[in-house]
C-alpha positions in Angstrom: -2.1 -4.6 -15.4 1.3 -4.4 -17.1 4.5 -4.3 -15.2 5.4 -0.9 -16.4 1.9 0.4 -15.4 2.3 -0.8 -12.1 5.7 0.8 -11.4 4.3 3.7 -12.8 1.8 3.8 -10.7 4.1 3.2 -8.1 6.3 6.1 -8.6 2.8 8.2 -8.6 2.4 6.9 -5.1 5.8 9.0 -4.2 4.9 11.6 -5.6 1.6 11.8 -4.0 3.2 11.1 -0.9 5.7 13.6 -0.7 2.7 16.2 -1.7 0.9 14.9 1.4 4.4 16.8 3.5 3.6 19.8 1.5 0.1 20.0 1.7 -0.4 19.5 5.6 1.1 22.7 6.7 -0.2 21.8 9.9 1.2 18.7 11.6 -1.8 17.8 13.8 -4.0 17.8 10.0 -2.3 14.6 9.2 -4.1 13.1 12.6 -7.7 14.6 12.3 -10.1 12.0 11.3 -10.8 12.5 8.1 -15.0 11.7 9.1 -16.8 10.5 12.1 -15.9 7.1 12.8 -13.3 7.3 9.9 -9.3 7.1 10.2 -6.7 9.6 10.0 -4.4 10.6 7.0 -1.4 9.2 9.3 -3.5 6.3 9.9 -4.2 5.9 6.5 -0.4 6.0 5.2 0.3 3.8 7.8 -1.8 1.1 6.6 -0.6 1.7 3.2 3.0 1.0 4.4 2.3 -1.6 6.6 0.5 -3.6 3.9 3.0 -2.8 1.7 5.5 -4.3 3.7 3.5 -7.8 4.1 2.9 -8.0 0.7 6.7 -7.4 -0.1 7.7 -9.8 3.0 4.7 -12.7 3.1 3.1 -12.2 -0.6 5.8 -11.6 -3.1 8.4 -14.1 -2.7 5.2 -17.2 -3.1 3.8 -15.4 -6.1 4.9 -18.9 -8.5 3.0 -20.3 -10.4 0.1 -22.8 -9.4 0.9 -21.8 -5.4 -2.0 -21.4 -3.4 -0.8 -18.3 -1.1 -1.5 -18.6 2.9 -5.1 -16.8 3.8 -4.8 -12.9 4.7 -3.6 -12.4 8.2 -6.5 -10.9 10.2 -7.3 -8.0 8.3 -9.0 -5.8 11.4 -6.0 -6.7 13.8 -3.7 -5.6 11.1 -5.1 -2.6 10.1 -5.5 -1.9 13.9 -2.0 -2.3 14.8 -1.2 -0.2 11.6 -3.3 2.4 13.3 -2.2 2.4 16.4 1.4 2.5 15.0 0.6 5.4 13.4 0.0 7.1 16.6 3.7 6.6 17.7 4.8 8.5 14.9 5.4 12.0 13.7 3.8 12.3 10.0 7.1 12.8 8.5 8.2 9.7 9.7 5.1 7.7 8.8 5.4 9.2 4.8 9.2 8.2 5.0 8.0 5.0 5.5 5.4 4.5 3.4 7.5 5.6 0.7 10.7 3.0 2.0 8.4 0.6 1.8 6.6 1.1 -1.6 10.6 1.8 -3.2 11.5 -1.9 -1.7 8.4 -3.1 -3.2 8.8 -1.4 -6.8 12.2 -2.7 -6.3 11.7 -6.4 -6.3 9.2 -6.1 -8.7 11.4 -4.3 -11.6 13.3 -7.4 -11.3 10.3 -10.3 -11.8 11.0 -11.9 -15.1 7.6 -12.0 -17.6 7.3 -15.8 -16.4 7.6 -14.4 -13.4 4.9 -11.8 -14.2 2.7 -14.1 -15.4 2.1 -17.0 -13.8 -1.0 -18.0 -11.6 -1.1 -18.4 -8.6 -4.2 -18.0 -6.3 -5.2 -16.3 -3.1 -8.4 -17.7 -1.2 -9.1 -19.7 -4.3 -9.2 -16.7 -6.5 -6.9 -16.9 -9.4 -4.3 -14.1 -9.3 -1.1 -13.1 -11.5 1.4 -10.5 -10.4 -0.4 -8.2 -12.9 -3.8 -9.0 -11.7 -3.0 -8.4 -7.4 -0.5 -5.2 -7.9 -3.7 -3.5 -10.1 -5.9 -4.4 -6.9 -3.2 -2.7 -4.7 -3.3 0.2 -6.6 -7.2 0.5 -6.9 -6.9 0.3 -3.1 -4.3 3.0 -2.9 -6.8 5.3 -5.1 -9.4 4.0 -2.7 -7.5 6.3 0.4 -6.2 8.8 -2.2 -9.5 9.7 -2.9 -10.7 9.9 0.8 -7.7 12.4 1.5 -8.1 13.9 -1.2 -11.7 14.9 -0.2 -11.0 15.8 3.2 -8.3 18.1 2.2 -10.8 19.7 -0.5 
């Protein structure tokens, strides 16, 4: 994925965001499971923005090339304390955050050079470039779009 798609797309994610205040007329919405077993909207963001913020903090600034990044941290006790996090929160809150944290993001990556942009490095063995891991994050962001979306429908 090009740089410019993937700030694209990442200004997208704002916007759908922000829709997600407007949509949800009704605070406690944001914390009804969205399906048996299945997490909230709020949890959902959450996760977003939390994932967003270790990519930007623990990812990003080892993205050179021929570096072989550190394993993901584990990815249920993350996504857990994401949850649980969420819980905390009013939903308000937790979309002002997943969008501060997507902005910082977008930010440092405007700035990576195409050399920057381009070089390989891997994660778990798998060969990555910036272009290649960002179009993964936003194939999982359409991932929980989707779910939300159909919940809301």
């Amino acid at each position: 994925m090009e740089q410019q798609q993937v700030l694209q797309a990442f200004d997208e994610y704002k916007v759908y965001m922000e829709s997600l205040q407007k949509t949800l007329s009704e605070p406690a919405d944001a914390y009804k499971p969205i399906a048996d077993g299945k997490w909230s909207i709020a949890q959902m963001v959450m996760h977003l923005a939390e994932w967003d913020r270790f990519i930007r903090r623990e990812r990003l600034p080892h993205m050179e090339q021929g570096i072989h990044l550190e394993p993901l941290p584990e990815v249920d006790e993350f996504n857990r304390r994401a949850i649980d996090k969420a819980k905390t929160m009013e939903f308000p809150a937790i979309v002002a955050e997943a969008i501060e944290e997507r902005r910082l993001l977008k930010e440092q990556l405007a700035s990576a050079t195409p050399g920057q942009w381009e070089a390989v490095f891997y994660v778990d063995d798998k060969e990555m470039t910036m272009g290649r891991y960002f179009e993964d994050l936003t194939k999982h962001d359409a991932h929980h779009f989707k779910q939300i979306d159909t919940f809301l429908t």
